[in-house]
C-alpha positions in Angstrom: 77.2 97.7 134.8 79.7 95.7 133.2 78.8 92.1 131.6 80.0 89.0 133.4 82.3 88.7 130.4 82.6 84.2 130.9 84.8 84.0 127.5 86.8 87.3 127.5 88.1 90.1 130.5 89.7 92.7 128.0 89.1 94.0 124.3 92.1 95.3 122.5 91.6 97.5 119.3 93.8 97.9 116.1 93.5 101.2 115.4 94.3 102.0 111.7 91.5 100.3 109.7 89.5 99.3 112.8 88.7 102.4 114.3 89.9 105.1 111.7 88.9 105.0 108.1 93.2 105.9 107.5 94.8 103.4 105.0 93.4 105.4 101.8 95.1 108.6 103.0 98.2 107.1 104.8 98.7 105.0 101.5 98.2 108.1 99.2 101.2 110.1 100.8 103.1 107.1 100.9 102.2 106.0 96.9 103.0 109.5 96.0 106.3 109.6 97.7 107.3 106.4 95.5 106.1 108.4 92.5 108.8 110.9 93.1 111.2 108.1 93.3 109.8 106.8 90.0 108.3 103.7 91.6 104.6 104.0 90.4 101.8 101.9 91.8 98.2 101.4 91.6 96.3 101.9 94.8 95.5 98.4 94.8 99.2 97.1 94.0 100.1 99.8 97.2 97.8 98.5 99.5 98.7 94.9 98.9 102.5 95.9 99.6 102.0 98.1 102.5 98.9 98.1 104.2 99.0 96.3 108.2 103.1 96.7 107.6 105.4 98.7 109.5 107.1 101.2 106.6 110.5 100.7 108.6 110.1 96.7 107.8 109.6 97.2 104.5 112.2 99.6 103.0 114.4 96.1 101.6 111.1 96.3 99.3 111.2 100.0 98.4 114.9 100.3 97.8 114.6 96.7 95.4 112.3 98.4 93.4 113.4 102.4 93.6 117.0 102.4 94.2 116.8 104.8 96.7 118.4 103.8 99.9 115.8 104.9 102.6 117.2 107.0 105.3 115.7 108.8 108.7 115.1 112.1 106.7 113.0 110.2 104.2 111.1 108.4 106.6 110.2 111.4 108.9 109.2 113.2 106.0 106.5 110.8 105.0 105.5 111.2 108.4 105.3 114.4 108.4 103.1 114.7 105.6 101.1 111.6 106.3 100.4 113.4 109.8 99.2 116.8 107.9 97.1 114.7 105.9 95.6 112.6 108.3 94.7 115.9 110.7 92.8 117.2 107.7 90.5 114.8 106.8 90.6 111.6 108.8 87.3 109.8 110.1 86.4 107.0 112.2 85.1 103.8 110.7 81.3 103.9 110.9 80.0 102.8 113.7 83.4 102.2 116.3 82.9 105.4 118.3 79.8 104.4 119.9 81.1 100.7 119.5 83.7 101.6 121.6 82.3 103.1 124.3 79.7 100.3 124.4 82.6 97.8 125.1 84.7 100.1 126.9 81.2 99.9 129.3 80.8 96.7 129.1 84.1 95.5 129.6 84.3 98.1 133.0 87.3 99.7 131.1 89.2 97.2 130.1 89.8 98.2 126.7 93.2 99.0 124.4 94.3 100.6 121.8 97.0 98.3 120.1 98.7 99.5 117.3 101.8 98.6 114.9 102.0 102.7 114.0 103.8 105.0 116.0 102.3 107.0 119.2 101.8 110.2 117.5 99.9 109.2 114.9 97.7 106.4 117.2 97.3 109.6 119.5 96.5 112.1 116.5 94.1 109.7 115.3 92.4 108.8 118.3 91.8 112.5 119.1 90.4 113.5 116.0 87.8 110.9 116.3 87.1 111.1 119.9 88.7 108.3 121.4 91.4 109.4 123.3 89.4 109.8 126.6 88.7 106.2 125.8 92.2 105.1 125.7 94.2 106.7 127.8 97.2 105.9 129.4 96.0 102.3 127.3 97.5 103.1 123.9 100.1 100.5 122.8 102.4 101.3 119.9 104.3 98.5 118.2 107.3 100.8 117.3 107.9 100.6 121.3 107.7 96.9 121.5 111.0 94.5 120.7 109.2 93.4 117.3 106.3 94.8 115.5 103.3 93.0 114.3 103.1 90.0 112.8 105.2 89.2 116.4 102.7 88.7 119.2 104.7 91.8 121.3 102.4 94.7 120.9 99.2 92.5 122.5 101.3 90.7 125.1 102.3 94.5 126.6 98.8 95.8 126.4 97.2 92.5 128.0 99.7 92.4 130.8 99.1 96.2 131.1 95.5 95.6 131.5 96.3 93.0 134.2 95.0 90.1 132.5 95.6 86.6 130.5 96.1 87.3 126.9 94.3 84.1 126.1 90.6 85.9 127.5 91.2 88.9 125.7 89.4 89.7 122.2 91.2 91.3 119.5 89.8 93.4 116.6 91.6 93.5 113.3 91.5 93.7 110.0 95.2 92.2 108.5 96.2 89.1 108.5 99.3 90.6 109.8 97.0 92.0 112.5 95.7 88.8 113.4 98.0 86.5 113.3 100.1 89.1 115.9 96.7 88.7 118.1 96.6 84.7 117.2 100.2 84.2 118.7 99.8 86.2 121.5 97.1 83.5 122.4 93.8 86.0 122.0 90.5 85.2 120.2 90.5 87.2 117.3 87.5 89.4 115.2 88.2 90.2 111.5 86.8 93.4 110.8 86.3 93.2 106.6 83.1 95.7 105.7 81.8 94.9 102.3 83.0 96.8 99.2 86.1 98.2 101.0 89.3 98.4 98.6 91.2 99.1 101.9 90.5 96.0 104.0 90.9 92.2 102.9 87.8 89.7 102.1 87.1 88.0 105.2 88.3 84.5 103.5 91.8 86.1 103.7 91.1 87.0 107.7 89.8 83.6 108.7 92.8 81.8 106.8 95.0 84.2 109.4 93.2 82.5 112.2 90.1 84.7 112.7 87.5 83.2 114.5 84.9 85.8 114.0 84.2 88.2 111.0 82.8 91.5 111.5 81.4 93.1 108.9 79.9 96.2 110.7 81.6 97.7 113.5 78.2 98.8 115.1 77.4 95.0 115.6 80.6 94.2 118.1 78.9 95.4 121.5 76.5 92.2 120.2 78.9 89.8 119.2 80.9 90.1 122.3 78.0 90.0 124.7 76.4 86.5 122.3 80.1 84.9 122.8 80.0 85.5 126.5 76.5 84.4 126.6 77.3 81.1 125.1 79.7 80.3 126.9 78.5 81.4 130.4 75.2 78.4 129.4 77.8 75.9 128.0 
């Protein structure tokens, strides 16, 4: 039976980071791309640059350092082999399958996947992990929105989708470009940061983006959600 919820009546996921373990490989195909261009970076340097960014906002960046003026063909190439890669070995983060279904049952359904990737690769994802029973008809890409993430846009449509105030729905990320889209659009937000992991930020860097919460395990958010609820249902 779902919770009486008291501080929040929807859930919305990132997806890249949050749910699937993607950045290393989506990063890869795009570092080695650049290398054919001649613009060579370390995974760390490539992360920092491009990781919780939309590639289409940040081709200023690639042509300043390349040259190479980014076109359509380009762009849907990367895709194209940043899809083959990512249907040949992508996994879920530990622990968010069964977290998500815990708060998709606790929340009675009101869950969403809200993304700043495209809708093929939110759906590919979300299928090869399991999820897209989960999420359907409630994916939200931010390449369909007017602005993509840092702009509020993407979590406005999925709240007002899921019928309900933006400002009592939780948001999981793990950018700060991720959470200050979920700060502005007036949502609590949980910075997921697991220890050790060269592809997500240090949670110092999260709450400094206006995270209110840290998650450092994703198999301890059915928990957190039902303490915050709890304490404020007795307050």
């Amino acid at each position: 039976m779902p919770i009486d919820a008291g501080l929040f009546d929807a859930v919305l996921f990132d997806c890249d980071g949050v749910l699937v373990d993607s950045e290393r490989i989506t990063n890869g195909v795009l570092r080695a791309m650049l290398h054919e261009l001649g613009w060579e970076l370390t995974e760390a340097e490539s992360f920092r640059l491009f990781v919780g960014r939309a590639l289409a906002d940040e081709v200023g960046v690639i042509t300043a350092n390349t040259g190479f003026v980014v076109t359509p063909e380009w762009i849907a190439e990367f895709r194209s082999r940043r899809d083959a890669a990512l249907a040949s070995s992508v996994q879920p983060i530990p622990g968010a399958v069964a977290a998500v279904h815990e708060v998709n049952r606790l929340f009675g359904g009101n869950v969403a996947c809200a993304s700043g990737a495209d809708r093929p690769k939110i759906e590919l994802q979300l299928t090869k992990i399991g999820l897209d029973g989960v999420f359907a008809g409630k994916i939200f890409s931010g390449m369909e929105t007017a602005r993509s993430k840092p702009a509020p846009d993407v979590y406005l449509a999925a709240a007002a989708a899921l019928g309900v105030d933006p400002a009592r729905a939780a948001v999981v990320e793990d950018t700060p470009t991720g959470v200050v889209a979920g700060v502005t659009a007036g949502a609590t937000v949980y910075g997921y940061c697991p220890p050790g992991s060269l592809a997500h930020n240090e949670p110092r860097v999260l709450v400094e983006a206006g995270a209110t919460h840290i998650v450092t395990d994703m198999a301890e958010l059915p928990a957190l959600l039902r303490a915050a609820s709890a304490a404020r249902a007795s307050s």
